[in-house]
TORSE-721869 format. One record per residue (C-alpha): residue number from 1; residue in one letter; x, y, z. Coordinates in nm, 4 decimals, decimal comma. Each point is the difference from the previous one (the first is absolute). Last residue first. Example, Ala and Ser with C-alpha at 12.3 -4.5 7.8 and 13.67 -1.06 7.14 Angstrom:
REC   n res       c1       c2       c3
REC   2   S   1,3670  -0,1060   0,7140
REC   1   A  -0,1370  -0,3440   0,0660
This chain:
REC   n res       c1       c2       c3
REC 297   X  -1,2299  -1,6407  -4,0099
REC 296   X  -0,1141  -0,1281   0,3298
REC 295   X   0,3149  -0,1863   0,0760
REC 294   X   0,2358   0,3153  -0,0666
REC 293   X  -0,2282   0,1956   0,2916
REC 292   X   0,0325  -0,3011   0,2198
REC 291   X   0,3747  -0,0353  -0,0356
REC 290   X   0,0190   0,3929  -0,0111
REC 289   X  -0,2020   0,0251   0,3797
REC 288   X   0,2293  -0,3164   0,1449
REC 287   X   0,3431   0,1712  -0,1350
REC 286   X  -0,1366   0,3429   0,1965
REC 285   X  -0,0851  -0,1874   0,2918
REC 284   X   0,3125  -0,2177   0,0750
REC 283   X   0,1966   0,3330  -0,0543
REC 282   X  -0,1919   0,1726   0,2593
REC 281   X  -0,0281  -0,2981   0,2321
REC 280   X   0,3496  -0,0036   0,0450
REC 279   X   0,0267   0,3256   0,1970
REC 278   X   0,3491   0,1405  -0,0401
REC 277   X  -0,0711   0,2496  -0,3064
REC 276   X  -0,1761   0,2370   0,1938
REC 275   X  -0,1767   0,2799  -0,1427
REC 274   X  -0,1987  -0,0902  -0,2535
REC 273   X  -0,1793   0,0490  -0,3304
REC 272   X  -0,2102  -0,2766  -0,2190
REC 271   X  -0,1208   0,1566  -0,3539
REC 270   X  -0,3278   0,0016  -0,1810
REC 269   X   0,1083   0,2011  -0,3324
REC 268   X  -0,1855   0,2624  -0,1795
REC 267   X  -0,1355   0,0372  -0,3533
REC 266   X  -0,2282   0,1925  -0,1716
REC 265   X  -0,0545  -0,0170  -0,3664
REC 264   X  -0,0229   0,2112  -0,2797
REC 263   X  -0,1311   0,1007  -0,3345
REC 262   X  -0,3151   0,0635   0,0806
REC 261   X  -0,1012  -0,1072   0,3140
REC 260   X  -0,2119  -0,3748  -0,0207
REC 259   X  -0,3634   0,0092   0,1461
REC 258   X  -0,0427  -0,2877   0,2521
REC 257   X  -0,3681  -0,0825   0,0888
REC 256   X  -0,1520  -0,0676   0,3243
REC 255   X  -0,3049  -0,1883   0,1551
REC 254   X   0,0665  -0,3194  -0,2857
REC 253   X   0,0968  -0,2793   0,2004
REC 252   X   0,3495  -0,0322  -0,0830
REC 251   X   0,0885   0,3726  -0,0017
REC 250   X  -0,1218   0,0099   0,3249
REC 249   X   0,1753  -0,2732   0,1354
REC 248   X   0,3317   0,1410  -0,1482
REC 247   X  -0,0941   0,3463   0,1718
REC 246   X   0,2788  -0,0131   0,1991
REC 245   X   0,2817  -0,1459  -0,1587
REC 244   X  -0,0427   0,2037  -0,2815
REC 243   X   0,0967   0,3159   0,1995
REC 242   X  -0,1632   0,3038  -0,0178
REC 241   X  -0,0771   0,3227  -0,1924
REC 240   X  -0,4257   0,0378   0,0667
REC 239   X  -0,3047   0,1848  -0,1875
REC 238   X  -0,3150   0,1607   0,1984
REC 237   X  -0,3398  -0,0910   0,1553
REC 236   X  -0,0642  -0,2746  -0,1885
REC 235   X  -0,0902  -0,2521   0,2570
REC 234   X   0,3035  -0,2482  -0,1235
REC 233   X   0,2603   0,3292   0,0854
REC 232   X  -0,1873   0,0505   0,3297
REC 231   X   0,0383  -0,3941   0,0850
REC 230   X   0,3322   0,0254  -0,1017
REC 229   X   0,1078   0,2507   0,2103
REC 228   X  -0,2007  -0,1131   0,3237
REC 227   X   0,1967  -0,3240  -0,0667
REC 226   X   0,3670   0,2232  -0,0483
REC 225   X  -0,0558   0,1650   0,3356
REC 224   X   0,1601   0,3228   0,0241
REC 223   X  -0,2203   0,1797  -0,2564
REC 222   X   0,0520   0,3481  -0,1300
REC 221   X  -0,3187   0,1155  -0,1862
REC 220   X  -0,0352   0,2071  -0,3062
REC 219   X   0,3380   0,0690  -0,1149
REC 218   X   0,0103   0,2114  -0,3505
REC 217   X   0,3501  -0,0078  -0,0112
REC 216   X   0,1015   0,3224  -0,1887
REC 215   X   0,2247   0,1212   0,3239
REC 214   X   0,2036  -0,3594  -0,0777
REC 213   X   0,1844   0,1854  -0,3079
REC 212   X   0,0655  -0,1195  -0,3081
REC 211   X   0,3240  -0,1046  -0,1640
REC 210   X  -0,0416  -0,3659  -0,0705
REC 209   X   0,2994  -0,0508   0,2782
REC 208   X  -0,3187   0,2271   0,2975
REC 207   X  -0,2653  -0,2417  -0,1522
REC 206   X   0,2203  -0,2845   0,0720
REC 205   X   0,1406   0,1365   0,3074
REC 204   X  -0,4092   0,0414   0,1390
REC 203   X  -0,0865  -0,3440  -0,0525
REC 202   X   0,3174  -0,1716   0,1761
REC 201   X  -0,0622   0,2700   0,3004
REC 200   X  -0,3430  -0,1339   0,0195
REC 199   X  -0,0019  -0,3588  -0,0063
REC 198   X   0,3119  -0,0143   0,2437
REC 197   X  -0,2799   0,2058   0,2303
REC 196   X   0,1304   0,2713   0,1823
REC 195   X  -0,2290   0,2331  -0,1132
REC 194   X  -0,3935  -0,2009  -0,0231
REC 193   X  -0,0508  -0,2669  -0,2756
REC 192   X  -0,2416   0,1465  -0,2697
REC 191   X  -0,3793   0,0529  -0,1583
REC 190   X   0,0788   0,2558  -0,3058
REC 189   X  -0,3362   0,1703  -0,0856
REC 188   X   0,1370   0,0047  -0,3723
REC 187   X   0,2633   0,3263  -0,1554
REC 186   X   0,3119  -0,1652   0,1123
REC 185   X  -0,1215  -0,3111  -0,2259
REC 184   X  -0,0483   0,2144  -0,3141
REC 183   X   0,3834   0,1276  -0,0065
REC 182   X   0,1411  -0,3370   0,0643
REC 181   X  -0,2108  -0,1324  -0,3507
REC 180   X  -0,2773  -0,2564   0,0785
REC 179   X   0,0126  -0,3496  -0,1439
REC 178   X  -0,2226  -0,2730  -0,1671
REC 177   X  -0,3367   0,2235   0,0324
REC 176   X  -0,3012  -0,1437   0,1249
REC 175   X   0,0913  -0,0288   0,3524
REC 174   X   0,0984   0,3687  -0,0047
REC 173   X  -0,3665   0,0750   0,0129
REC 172   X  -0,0528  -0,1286   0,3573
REC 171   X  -0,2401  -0,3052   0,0268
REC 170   X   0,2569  -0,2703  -0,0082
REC 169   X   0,1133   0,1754   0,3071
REC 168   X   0,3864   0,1872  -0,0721
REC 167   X   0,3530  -0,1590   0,0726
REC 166   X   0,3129   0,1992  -0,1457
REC 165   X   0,3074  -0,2842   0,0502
REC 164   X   0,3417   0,0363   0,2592
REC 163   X   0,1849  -0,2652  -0,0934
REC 162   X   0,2233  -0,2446   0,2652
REC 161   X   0,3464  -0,0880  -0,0354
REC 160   X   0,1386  -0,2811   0,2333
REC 159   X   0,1940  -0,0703   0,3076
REC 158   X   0,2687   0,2401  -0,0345
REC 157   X   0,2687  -0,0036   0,2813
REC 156   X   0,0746   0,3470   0,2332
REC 155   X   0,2558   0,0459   0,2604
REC 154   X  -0,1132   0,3382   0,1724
REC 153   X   0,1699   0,3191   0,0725
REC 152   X   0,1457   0,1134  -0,3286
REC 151   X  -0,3281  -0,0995  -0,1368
REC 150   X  -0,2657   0,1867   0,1756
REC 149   X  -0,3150  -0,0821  -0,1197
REC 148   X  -0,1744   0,0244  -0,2786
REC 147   X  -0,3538  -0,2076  -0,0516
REC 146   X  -0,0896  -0,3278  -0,0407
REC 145   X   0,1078  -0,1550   0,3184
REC 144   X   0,0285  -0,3419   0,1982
REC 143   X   0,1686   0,0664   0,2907
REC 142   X   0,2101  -0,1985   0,3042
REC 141   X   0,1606   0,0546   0,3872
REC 140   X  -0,3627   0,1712   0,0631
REC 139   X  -0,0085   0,1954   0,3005
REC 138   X   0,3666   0,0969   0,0017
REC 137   X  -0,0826   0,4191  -0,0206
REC 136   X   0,1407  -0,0138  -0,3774
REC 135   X  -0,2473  -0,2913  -0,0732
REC 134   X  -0,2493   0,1862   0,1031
REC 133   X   0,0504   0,3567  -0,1820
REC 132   X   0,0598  -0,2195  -0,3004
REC 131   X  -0,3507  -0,1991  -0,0152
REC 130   X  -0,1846   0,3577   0,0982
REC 129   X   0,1469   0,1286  -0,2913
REC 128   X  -0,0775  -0,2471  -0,2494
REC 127   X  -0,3310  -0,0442   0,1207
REC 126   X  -0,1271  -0,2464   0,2987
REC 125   X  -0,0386  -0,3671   0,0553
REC 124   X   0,1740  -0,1557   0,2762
REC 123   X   0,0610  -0,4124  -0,0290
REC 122   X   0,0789  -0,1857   0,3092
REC 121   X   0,1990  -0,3031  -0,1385
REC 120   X  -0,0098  -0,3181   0,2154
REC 119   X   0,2515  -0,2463  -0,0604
REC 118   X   0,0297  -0,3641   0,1831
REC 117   X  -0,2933  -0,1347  -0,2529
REC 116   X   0,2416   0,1018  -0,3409
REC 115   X  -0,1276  -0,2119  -0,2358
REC 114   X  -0,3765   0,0617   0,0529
REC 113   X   0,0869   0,3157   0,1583
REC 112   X   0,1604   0,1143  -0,3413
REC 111   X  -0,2676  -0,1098  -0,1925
REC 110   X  -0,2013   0,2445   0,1978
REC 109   X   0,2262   0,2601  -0,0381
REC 108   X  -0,0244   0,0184  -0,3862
REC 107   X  -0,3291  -0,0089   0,0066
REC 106   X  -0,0396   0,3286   0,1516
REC 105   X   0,3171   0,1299  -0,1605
REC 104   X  -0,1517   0,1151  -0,3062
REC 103   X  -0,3387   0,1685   0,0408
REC 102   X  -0,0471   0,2004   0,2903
REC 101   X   0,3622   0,0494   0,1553
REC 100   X   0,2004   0,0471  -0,3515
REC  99   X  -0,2960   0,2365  -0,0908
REC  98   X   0,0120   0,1947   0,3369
REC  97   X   0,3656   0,0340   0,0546
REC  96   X   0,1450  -0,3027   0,1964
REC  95   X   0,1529  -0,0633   0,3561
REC  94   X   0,1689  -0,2934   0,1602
REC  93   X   0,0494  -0,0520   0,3773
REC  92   X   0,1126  -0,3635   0,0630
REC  91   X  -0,0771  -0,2260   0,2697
REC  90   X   0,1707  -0,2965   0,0509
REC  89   X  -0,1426  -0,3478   0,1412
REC  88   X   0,2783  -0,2441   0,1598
REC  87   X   0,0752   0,2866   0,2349
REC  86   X   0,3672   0,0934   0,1524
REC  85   X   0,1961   0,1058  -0,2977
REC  84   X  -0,2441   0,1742  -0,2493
REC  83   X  -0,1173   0,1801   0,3108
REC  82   X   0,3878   0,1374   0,0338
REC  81   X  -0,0188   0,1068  -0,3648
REC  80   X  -0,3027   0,1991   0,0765
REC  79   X   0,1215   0,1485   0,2850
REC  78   X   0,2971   0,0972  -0,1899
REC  77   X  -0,1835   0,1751  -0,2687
REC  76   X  -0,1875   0,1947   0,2948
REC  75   X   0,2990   0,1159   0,1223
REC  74   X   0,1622   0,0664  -0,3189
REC  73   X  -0,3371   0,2230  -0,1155
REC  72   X   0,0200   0,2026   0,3059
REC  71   X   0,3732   0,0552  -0,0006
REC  70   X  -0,0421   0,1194  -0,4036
REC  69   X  -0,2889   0,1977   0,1432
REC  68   X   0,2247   0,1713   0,2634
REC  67   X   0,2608   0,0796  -0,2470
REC  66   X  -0,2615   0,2010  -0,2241
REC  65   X  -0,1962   0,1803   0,2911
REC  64   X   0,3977   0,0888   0,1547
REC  63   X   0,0583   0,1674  -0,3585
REC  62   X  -0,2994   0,1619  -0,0169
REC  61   X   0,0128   0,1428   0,3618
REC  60   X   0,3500   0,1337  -0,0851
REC  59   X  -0,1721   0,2163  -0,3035
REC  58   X  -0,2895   0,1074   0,2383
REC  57   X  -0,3292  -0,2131  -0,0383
REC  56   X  -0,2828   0,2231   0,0597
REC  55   X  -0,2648   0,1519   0,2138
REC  54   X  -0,2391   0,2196  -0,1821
REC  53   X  -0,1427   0,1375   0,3108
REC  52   X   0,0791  -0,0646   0,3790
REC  51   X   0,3154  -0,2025  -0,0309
REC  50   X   0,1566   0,2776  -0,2307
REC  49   X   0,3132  -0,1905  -0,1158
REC  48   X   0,1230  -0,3599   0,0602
REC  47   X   0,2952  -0,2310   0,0789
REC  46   X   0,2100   0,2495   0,1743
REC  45   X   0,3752  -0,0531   0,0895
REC  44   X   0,2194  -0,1008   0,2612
REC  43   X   0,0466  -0,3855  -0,1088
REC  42   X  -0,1249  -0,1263   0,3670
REC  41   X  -0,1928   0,3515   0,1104
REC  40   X  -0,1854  -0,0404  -0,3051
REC  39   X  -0,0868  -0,3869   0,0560
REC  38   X  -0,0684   0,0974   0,3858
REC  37   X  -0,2439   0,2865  -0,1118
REC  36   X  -0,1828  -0,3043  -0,2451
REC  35   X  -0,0497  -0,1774   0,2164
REC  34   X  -0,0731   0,1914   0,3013
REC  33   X  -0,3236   0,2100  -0,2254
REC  32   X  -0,1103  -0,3426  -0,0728
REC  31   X  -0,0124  -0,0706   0,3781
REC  30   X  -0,1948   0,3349   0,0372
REC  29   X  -0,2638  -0,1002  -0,2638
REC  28   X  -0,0470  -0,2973   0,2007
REC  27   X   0,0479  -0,3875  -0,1208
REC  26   X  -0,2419  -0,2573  -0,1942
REC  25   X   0,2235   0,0957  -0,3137
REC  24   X  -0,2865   0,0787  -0,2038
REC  23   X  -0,1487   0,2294   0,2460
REC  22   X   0,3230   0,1145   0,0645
REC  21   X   0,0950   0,0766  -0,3941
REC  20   X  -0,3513   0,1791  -0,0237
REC  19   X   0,1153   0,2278   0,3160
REC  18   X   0,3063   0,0659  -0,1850
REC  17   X  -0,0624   0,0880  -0,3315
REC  16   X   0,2145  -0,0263  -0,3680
REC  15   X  -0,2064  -0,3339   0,0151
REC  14   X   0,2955  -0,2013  -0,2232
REC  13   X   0,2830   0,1674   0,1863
REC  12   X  -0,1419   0,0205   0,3318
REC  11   X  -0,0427  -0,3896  -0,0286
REC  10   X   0,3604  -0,0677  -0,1239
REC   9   X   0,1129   0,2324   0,2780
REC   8   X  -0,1727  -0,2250   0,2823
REC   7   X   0,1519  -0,3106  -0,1611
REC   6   X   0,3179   0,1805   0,0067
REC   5   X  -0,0553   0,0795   0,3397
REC   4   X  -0,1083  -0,3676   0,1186
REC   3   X   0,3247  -0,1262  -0,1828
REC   2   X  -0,0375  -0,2178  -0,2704
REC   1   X  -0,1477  -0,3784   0,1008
């Protein structure tokens, strides 16, 4: 366990309060106030600005916040590792970005507890950002992402590619036509993945590289939840950008249709990133999820 302090700091950091980091702390204001006073008096400098208004990070505060995470995350590596040791079933933390979480690794992890009964994988499904924030914290020692991320801080191995397809109701004009032009599909009720999404930020760069600008985006509704999405999208209540993956079902049955972009494509890559390379299972994983992809092809 990291020092109580820097525990205490870590809190401060993220809440930018102190009464909200005691009541999340299950301590008093007044013992936050020691912690972090004895962590200022210990290096002799100050950690934060105005604590009444505005209160930020000062330029030593940011580099103690970025050393104690990397302590946080070792720690909590460790204890993993240590688990791994002492208990005949291991528990691994593993997150994924929405689509990779909804619709591809779902079966893929219950395969892998039929072969694999002494592993348990808890799976956390967020966005992009969400995914990275966590795993840089140490709560997840694994992702599964679509979007950027940072890559001169993580390891990173591609999984597969993954296309990003127009999907309208079979109801919607567009449904009769074989493709719609870039320019025409910013102008529809667009129906999208909220900011942060992998989804998203893919979207947005390849209007951005075809030299438009993301202003013109005619966006309708912002939808966290890909299901609500898609049952919006199959209601007719706007057009969608999303993955094939998850709306294969709905192709198949008919409640969507997929309208080709003129002249292009959208592509992104599902990719594995990490922080640890000492933790077995990671490896282990990432070979088991390409054997199964490879024999479903």
């Amino acid at each position: 366990m990291i020092d109580d302090k820097l525990h205490t700091f870590l809190c401060v950091s993220q809440t930018m309060n102190f009464s909200k980091a005691a009541e999340l702390l299950h301590i008093t204001q007044p013992a936050v106030s020691q912690h972090i006073k004895a962590l200022e008096s210990q290096y002799r400098v100050s950690f934060f600005t105005d604590r009444r208004k505005n209160m930020k990070l000062t330029e030593e505060g940011e580099l103690l916040l970025a050393y104690a995470t990397e302590m946080n995350r070792l720690q909590q590596s460790l204890a993993v590792q240590m688990q791994t040791i002492q208990e005949q079933n291991r528990i691994y933390r593993v997150g994924a970005t929405m689509t990779i979480g909804g619709y591809v690794l779902p079966k893929i992890l219950g395969r892998h507890k039929l072969s694999h009964p002494k592993i348990d994988i808890q799976l956390t499904v967020d966005n992009t950002e969400t995914v990275i924030e966590q795993m840089i914290r140490g709560d997840l020692i694994l992702g599964m992402v679509e979007g950027p991320f940072p890559q001169d801080r993580f390891t990173s191995i591609l999984y597969r590619k993954d296309e990003l397809v127009v999907a309208v109701s079979p109801e919607h004009p567009l449904a009769r036509k074989k493709e719609v032009s870039l320019e025409r599909l910013m102008m529809e009720p667009l129906i999208l993945r909220e900011q942060g999404s992998g989804t998203r930020v893919v979207f947005e760069k390849a209007i951005t590289d075809s030299g438009y600008s993301i202003d013109g985006l005619n966006v309708h509704m912002e939808i966290g939840n890909i299901h609500a999405l898609v049952s919006l999208v199959e209601s007719n209540l706007g057009v969608t950008v999303i993955s094939r993956d998850a709306i294969a079902d709905s192709l198949k049955s008919g409640t969507l249709c997929e309208v080709s972009l003129s002249g292009m494509q959208i592509f992104r890559e599902y990719r594995f990133i990490y922080l640890d390379e000492r933790i077995a299972f990671i490896q282990d994983f990432i070979a088991y999820c390409k054997m199964e992809h490879k024999d479903s092809l």
